[in-house]
MARBAMI-48741 format. One line per field, with one value per residue (C-alpha): x, y, z. Coordinates in pm, 1 decimal. Layout:
! residues N
X: (X ...)
Y: (Y ...)
Z: (Z ...)
END
This chain:
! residues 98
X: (19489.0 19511.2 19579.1 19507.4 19717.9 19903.8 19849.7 20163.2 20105.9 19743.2 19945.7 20164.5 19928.3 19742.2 20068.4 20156.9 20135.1 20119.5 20431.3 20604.8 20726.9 21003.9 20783.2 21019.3 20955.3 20602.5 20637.3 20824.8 20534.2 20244.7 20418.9 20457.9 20140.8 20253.8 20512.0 20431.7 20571.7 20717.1 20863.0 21045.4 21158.5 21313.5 21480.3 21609.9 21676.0 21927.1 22124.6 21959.7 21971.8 21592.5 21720.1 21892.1 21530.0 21340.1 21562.8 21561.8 21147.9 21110.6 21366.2 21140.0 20822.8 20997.6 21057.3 20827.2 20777.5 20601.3 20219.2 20097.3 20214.6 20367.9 20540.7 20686.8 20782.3 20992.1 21145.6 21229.2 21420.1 21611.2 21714.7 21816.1 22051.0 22211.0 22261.9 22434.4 22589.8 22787.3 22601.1 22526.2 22210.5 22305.4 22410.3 22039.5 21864.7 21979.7 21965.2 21607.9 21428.6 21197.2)
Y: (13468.3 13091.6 13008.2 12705.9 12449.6 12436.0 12156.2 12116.8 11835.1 11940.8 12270.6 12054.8 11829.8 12135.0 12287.0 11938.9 11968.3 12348.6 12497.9 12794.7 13060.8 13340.7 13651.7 13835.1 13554.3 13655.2 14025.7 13937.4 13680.8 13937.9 14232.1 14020.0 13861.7 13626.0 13452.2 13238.2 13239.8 12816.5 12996.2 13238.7 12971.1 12818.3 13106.1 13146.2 12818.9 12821.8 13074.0 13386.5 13661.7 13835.2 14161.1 13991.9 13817.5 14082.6 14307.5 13996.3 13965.2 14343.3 14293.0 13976.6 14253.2 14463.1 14171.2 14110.9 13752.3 13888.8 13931.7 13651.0 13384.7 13181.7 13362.8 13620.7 13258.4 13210.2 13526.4 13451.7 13138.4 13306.5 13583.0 13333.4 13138.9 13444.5 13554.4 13250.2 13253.7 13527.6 13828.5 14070.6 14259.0 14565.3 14406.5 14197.2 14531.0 14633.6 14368.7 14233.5 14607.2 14671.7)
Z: (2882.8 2783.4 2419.3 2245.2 2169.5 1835.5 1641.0 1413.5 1293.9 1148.8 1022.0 828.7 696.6 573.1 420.7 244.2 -130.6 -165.9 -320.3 -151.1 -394.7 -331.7 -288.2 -554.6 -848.7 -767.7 -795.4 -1137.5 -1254.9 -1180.6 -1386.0 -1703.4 -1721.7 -2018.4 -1725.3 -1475.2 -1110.4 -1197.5 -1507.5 -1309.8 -992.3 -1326.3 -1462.4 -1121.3 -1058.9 -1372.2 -1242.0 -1364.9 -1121.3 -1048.4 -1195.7 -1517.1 -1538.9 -1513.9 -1792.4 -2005.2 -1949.1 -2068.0 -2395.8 -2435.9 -2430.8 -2712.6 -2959.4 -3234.4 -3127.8 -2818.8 -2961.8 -2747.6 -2398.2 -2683.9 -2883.6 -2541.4 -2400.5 -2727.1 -2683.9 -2393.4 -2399.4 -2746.8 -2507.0 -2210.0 -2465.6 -2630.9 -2233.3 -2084.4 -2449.8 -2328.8 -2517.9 -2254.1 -2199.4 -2348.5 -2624.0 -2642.7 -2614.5 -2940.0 -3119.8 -3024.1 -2899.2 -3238.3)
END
């Protein structure tokens, strides 16, 4: 059986411009609806481990802040300071769980 020729060029073209996201910062931006996956690729980018992201996403859930995108984004970024701060996640999940 003959198979048509590839066109890479075309498949590049096509590919140009669309952004290519690890398949576990989309697992992480699906289950907390309030993230995004580019929030997550910068989490991860600043050298927050998926798991440390996703414990510090669910703390994020438990504040009181957390009502709405804006104010679980908030939490968020409090949490990811305290974090590279030193405090570690134990620690956060006492002092920001309700």
């Amino acid at each position: 059986m003959l198979m048509a020729p590839v066109d890479l060029q075309e498949d590049s073209e096509r590919e140009r411009g669309l952004k290519h996201f690890d398949p576990v910062a989309v697992l992480i931006a699906n289950y907390f609806d309030w993230m995004d996956v580019e929030m997550v690729t910068a989490y991860h980018d600043g050298n927050l481990g998926y798991g440390t992201l996703f414990k510090l996403c669910t703390i994020a859930e438990m504040t009181e802040k957390c009502v709405d995108v804006s104010g679980c984004a908030a939490a968020m970024k409090a949490l990811v300071t305290d974090f590279k701060a030193g405090i570690g996640v134990g620690e956060l999940y006492r002092r920001y769980s309700r």
